[in-house]
C-alpha positions in Angstrom: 0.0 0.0 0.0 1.2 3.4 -1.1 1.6 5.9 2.0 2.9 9.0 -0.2 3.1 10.3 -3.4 6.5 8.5 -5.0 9.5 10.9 -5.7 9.8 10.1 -9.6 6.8 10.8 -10.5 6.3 14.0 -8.1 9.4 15.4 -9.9 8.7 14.7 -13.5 4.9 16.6 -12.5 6.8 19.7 -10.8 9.3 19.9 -13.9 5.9 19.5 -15.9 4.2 22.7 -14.4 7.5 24.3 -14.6 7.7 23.7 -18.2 4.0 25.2 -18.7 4.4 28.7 -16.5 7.6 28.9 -19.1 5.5 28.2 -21.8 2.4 30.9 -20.4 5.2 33.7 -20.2 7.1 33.0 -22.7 6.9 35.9 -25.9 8.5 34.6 -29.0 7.1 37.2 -31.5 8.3 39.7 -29.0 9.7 42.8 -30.9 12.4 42.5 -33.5 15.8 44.4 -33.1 16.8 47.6 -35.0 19.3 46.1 -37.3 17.9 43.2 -38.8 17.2 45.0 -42.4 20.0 45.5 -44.7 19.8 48.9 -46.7 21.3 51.7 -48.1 22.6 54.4 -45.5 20.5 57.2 -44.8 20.5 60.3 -46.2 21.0 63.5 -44.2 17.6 64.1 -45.1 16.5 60.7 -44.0 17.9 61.4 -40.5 17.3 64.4 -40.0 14.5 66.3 -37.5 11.5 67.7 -39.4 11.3 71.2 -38.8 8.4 73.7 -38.2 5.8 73.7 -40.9 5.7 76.6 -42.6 2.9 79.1 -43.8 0.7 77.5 -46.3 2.9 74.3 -46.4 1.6 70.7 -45.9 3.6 69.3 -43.2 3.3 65.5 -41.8 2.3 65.8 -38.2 4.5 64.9 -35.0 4.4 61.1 -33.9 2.8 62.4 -30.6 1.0 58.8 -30.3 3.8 56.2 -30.4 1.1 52.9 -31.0 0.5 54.8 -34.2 2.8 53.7 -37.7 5.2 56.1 -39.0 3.9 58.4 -41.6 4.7 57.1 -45.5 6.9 58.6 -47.2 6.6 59.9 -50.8 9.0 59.7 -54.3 11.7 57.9 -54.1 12.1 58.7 -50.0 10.0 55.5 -49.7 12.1 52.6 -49.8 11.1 49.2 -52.1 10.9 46.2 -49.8 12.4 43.2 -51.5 11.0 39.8 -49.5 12.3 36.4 -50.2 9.8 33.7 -50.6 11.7 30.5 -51.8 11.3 26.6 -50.4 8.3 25.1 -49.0 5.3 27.4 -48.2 4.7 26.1 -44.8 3.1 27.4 -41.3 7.1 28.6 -40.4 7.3 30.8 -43.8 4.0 32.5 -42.6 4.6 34.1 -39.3 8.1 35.3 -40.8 6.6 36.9 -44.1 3.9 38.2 -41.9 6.6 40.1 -39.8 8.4 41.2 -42.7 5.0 42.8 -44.0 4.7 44.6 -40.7 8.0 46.4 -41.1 7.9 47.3 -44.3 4.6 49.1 -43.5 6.0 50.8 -40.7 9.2 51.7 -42.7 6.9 53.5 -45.0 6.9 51.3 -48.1 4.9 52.1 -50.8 6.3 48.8 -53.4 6.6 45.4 -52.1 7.8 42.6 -54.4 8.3 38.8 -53.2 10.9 37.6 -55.3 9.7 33.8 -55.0 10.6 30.2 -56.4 8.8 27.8 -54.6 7.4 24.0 -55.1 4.2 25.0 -53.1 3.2 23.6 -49.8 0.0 24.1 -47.7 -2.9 25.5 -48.2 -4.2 26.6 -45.4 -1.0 28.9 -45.0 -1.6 29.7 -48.8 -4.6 31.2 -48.0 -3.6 32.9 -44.9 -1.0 34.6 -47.1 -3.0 35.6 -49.8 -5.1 37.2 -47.1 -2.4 39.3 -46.0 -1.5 40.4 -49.2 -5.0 41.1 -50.3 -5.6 43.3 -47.1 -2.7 45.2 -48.0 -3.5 49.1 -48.0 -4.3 50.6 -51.2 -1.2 52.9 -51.5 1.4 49.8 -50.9 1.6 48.0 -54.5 3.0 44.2 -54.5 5.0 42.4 -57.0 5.7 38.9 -57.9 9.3 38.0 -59.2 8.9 34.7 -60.6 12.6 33.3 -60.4 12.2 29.9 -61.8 8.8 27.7 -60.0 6.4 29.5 -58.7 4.4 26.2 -58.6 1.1 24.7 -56.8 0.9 27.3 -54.1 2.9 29.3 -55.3 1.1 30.3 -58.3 -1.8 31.3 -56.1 0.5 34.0 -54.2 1.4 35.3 -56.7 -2.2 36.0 -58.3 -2.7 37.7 -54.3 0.0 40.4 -55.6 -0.6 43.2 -58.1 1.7 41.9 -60.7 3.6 39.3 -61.6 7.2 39.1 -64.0 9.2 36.3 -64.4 12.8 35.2 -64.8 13.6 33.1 -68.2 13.0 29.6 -68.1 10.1 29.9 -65.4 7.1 28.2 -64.8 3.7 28.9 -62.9 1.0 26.6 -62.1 0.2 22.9 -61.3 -2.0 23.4 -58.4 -4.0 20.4 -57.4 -4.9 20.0 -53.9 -3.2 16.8 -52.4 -2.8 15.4 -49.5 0.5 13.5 -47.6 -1.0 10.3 -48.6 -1.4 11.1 -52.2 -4.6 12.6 -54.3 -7.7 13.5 -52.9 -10.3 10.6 -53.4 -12.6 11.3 -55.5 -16.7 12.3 -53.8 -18.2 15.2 -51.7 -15.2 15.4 -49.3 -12.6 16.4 -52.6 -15.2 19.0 -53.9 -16.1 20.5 -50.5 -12.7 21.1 -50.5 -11.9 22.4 -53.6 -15.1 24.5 -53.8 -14.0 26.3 -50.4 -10.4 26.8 -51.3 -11.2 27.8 -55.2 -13.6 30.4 -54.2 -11.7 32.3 -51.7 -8.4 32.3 -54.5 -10.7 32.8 -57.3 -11.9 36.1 -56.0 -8.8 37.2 -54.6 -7.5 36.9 -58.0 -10.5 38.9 -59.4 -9.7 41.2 -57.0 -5.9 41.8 -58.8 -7.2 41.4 -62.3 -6.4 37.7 -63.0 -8.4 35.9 -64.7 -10.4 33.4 -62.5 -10.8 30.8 -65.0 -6.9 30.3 -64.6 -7.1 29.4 -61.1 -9.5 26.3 -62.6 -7.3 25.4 -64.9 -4.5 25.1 -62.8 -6.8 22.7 -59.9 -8.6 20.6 -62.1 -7.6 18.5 -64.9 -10.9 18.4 -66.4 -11.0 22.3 -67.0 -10.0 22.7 -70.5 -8.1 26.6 -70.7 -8.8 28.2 -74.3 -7.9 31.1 -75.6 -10.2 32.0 -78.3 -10.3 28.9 -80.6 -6.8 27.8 -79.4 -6.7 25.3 -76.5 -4.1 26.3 -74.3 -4.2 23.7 -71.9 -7.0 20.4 -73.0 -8.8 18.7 -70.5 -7.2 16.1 -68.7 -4.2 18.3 -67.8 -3.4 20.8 -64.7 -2.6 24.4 -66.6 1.3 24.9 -66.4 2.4 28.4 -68.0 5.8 29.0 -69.0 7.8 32.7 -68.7 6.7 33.3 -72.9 2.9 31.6 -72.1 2.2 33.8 -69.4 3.5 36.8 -70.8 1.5 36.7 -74.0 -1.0 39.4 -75.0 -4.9 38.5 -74.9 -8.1 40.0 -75.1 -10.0 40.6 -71.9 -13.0 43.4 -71.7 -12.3 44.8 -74.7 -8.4 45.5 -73.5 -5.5 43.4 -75.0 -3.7 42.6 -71.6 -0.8 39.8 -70.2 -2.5 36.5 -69.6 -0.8 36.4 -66.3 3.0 37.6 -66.8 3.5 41.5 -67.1 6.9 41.1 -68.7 9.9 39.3 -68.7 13.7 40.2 -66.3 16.5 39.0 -66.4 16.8 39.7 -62.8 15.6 41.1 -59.7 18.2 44.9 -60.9 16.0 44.2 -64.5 12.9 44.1 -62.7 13.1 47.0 -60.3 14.5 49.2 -63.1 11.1 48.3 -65.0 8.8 49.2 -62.2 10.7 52.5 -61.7 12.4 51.7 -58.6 15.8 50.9 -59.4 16.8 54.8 -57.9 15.0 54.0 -54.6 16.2 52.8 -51.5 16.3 48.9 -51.5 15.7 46.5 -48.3 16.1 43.0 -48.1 14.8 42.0 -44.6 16.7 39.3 -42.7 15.5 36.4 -40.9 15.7 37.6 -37.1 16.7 34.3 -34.7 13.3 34.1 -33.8 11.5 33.5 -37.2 15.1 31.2 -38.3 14.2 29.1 -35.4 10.6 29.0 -36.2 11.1 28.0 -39.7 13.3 24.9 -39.0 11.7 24.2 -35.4 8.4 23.4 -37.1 10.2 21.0 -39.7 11.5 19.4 -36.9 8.9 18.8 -34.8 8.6 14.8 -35.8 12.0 14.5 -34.4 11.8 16.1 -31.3 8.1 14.2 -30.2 10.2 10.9 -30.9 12.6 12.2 -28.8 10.0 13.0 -25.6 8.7 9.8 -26.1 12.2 8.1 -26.6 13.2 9.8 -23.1 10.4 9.6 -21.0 10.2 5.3 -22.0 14.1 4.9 -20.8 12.9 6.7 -17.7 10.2 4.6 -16.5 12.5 1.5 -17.5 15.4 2.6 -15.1 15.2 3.5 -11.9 15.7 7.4 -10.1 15.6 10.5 -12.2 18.2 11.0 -14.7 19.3 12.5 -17.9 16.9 10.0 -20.1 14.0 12.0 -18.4 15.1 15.2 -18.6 16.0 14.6 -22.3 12.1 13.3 -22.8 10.7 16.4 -20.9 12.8 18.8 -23.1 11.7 16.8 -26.3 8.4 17.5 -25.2 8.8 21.0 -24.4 10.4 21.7 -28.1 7.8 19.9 -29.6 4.9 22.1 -28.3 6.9 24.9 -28.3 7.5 24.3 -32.3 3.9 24.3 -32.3 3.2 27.2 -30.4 5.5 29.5 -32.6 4.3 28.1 -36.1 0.5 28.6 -34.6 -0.8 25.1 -34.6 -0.5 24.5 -30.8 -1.1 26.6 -27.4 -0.7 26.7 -24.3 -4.2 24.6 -23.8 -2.5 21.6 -25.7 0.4 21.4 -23.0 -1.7 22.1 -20.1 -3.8 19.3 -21.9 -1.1 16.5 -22.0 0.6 17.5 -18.6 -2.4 16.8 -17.4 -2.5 13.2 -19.2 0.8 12.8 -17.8 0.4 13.2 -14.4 -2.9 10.9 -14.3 -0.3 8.3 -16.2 2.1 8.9 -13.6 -0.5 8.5 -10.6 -1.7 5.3 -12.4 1.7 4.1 -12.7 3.5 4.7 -8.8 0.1 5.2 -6.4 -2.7 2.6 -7.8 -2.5 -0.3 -8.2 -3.2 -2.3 -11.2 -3.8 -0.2 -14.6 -7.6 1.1 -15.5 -9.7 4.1 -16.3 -6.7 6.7 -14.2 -4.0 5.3 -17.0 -6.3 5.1 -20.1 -8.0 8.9 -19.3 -4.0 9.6 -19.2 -3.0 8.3 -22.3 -5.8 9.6 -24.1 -5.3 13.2 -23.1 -1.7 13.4 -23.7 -2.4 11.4 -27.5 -5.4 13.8 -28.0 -3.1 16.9 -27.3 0.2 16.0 -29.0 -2.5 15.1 -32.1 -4.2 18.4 -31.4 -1.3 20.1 -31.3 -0.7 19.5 -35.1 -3.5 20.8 -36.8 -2.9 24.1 -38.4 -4.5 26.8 -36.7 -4.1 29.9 -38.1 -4.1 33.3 -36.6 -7.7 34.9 -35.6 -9.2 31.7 -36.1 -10.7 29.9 -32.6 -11.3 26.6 -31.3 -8.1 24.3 -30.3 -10.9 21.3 -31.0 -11.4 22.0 -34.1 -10.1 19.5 -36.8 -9.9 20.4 -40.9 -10.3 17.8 -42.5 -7.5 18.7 -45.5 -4.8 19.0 -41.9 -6.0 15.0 -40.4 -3.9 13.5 -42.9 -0.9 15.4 -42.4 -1.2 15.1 -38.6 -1.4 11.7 -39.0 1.6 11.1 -41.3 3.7 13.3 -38.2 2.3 11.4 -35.3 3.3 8.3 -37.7 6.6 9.2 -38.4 7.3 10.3 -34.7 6.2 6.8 -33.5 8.2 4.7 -36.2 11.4 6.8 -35.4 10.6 6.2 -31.5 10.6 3.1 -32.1 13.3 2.5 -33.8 15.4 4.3 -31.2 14.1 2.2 -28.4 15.3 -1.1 -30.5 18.3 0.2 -30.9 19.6 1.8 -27.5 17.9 -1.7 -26.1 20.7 -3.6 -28.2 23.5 -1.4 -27.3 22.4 -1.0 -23.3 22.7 -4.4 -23.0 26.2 -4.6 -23.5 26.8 -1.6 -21.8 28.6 -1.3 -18.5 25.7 1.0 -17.2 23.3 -1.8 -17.8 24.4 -4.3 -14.8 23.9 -1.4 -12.1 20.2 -1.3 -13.4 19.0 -4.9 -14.2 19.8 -8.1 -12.3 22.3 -10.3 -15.1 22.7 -13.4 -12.9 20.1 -16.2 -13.0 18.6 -17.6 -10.0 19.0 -20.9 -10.7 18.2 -24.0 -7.8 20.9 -25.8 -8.7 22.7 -22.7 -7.4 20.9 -22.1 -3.9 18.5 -20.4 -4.7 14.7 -21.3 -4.3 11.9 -20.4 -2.3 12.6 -19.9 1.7 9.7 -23.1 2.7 9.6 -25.9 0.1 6.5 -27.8 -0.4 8.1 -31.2 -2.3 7.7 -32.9 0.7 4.1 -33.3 1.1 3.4 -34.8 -2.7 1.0 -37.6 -2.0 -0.2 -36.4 1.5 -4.0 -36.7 2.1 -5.8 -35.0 4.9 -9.3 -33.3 4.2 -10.8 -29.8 3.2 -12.0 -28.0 5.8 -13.9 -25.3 3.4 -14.9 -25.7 0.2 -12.5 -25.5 -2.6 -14.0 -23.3 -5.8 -10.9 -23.7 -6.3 -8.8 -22.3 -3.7 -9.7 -23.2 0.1 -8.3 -24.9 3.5 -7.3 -28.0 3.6 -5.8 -30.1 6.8 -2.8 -32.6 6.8 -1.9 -34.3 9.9 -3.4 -31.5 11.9 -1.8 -28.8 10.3 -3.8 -26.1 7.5 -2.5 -25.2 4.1 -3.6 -22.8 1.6 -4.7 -25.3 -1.6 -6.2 -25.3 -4.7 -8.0 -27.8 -7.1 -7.5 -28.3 -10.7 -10.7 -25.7 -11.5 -13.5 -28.5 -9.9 -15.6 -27.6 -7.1 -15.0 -29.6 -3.9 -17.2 -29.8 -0.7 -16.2 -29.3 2.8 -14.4 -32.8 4.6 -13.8 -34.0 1.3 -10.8 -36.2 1.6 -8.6 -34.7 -0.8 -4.8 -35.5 -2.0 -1.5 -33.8 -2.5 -0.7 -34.3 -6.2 1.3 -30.8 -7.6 3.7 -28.2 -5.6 4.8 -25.2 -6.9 6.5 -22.7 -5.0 3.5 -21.9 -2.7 0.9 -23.3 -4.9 -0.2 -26.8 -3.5 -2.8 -28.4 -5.8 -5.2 -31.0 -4.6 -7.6 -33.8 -5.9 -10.4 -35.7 -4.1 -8.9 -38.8 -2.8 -10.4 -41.6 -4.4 -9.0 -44.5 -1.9 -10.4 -42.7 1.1 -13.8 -41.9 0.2 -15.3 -45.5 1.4 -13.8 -44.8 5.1 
């Protein structure tokens, strides 16, 4: 019987809670240093104090409320924001562009150009990025720089900017929704899909003065593109537009304008010399260490829930409290930290699984046996590590709340995490056993008999002895042997009270009885 709470399990709960008051005051998207933008230096004009306004003049008023953005500047004063947009579109990529928005709004930039080559990657943060971009005031114009793919995804955030130009030898298009697993099956769950996605990117598009139907074309291969009589892209193929494709001329509203393309640079120096803002002052934003890590710590999330899981399982194999544990804690930590800062996880997921883990824990070292405690545990710390990957993006609400497009992924994660687990655990099994460390923790030497060692009182003795139960035996009971009692059992039969009963099997401190044939007559 269990008098107190066990110290292993107290500990890993306290370094639990710990863990979660971090996590409650911890600000990762706190503010972003000074230097982190590389650009021309200032002007004396561009640092210097703005004097009086003078009689009749229009003057740009004082920042006497600091929560307010800096006033935009005009001409070529406003600098052109240059934002790199290249690799996998993922829930990382979208709080750092989102950032780098923010700054160049409150540097005063009036011309914002993503210079992009991209595979794709998910919608979800597709959408939330053509959002962004869409919402956008009136005076900032966007750009699209198409330096090789801007592919699946990409092409649709692209079609979110004001206009697109493209390298040589580029490509834009391709976008069929899919899943980890493969294509979407076909029925009402792929068009409820596509209907909700291709609606919001459709008018978007509108919205820039794209042609919707390309959007179509590009999701479905059973839209067939045409252009005029001429069949750009037949049925039965996903609309992919080369750099001469797109930039061709067509008649739209009575205007001959760009399919897609507005024209054609060599490079980004080509480009901002043909928007008229080669003479301006050019910034590149740099990653700050905060959206780096975010980038990356999402892409390895998989790794470090294997490793949490890894840890804590060497931990409740070996006695004490030792590194394996704090590794698995830390794993854990990163993991809904990752989370956290790429916006699919909170603060409600960790409270959620330390939760799980201390009713695992209480299961475990204070009651006996394993039932309903253990289970309840298990299934809120699966539910939140699950929960934890669906993509939730910003001014959305509801931590419960499972898309159906993010399921898939989530589940291809969570897979991942436990065949890598696994693997681990087969592996430092193998090698701990041969490890020095390994005979302080687990008894190597065999208790054999022939060796001394056996149970304390040995029952061999009394094979064939016969006395008579003194309860009934269903099975276990009393029986008595020249006058003394022992604790027996029969072979699953029911037998009465003063049955005369025989010794026929001795196990350790099992002794197994039969009704004694020979003495039933006496």
């Amino acid at each position: 019987m269990h008098n107190a709470f066990p110290m292993k399990p107290a500990f890993v709960f306290l370094v639990a809670c710990a863990w979660l008051v971090g996590l409650f005051g911890a600000n990762v998207r706190g503010a972003d240093p000074a230097d982190t933008v590389q650009a021309a230096p200032e002007t004396a004009a561009d640092s210097a104090e703005p004097s009086p306004p003078s009689d009749g003049a229009s003057q740009e008023p004082p920042p006497a409320e600091p929560a307010r953005p800096p006033a935009r500047p005009t001409g070529s004063d406003s600098p052109t924001y240059i934002i790199p947009l290249r690799g996998m579109i993922e829930s990382g990529m979208l709080f750092a562009i989102d950032r780098q928005l923010e700054r160049a709004r409150n540097a005063g930039a009036d011309v914002i150009v993503l210079h992009m080559n991209t595979p794709g990657g998910m919608l979800t943060t597709t959408e939330h990025l053509m959002r962004m971009l869409a919402d956008l005031p009136e005076d900032i114009r966007t750009y699209t720089y198409v330096d090789k793919d801007a592919l699946s995804a990409g092409a649709f955030i692209a079609m979110a900017t004001d206009a697109i130009y493209m390298a040589p030898q580029s490509r834009i298009g391709a976008s069929a929704l899919v899943t980890p697993f493969g294509d979407l099956k076909e029925g009402d769950m792929k068009e409820k899909s596509y209907s909700a996605s291709m609606s919001l990117i459709q008018s978007i598009a509108a919205q820039k003065g794209y042609d919707p139907d390309l959007i179509e074309a590009m999701m479905r291969t059973e839209f067939e593109y045409k252009i005029g009589e001429e069949t750009l892209s037949p049925a039965g193929r996903l609309l992919t537009l080369s750099t001469d494709e797109a930039a061709r001329m067509v008649e739209r509203n009575g205007k001959s304008v760009p399919l897609l393309s507005s024209g054609t640079a060599r490079n980004l120096d080509e480009l901002l010399d043909m928007i008229g803002r080669a003479d301006t002052r050019i910034v590149t934003p740099l990653l700050t260490p905060t959206e780096t890590l975010i980038r990356y710590a999402k892409l390895l999330a998989v790794l470090f829930l294997a490793m949490g899981v890894l840890g804590l399982y060497i931990e409740i194999r070996t006695p004490g409290f030792g590194i394996p544990g704090v590794i698995g804690l830390f794993g854990f930590m990163l993991y809904f930290w990752a989370q956290n800062i790429a916006g699919t996880g909170g603060t409600i997921e960790a409270l959620v699984f330390i939760v799980g883990l201390g009713l695992l824990l209480l299961e475990i070292f204070v009651i006996p046996g394993f039932g309903v405690t253990g289970i309840a545990g298990l299934i809120l710390m699966g539910g939140s590590v699950f929960a934890a990957m669906i993509r939730r993006l910003p001014g959305e609400t509801g931590w419960f709340a499972f898309p159906e497009m993010q399921v898939s992924n989530a589940l291809a994660h969570l897979g991942g995490a436990v065949i890598v687990a696994g693997v681990g655990m087969l592996v430092l099994t193998r090698l701990f056993e041969f490890s020095p460390a390994y005979s302080h923790l687990a008894l190597l030497a065999s208790l054999d008999q022939d060796k001394g060692y056996g149970p304390s009182d040995r029952k061999e003795h009394l094979l064939d002895a016969t006395g008579k139960t003194r309860t009934a035996l269903h099975p276990a009971g009393i029986a008595e042997f020249d006058g003394k009692k022992l604790d027996v059992v029969s072979r699953g039969e029911f037998i009465e009270a003063d049955t005369p009963v025989r010794i026929v099997e001795t196990r350790g401190n099992r002794i197994v009885v039969e009704p004694d044939p020979t003495t039933n007559d006496e």
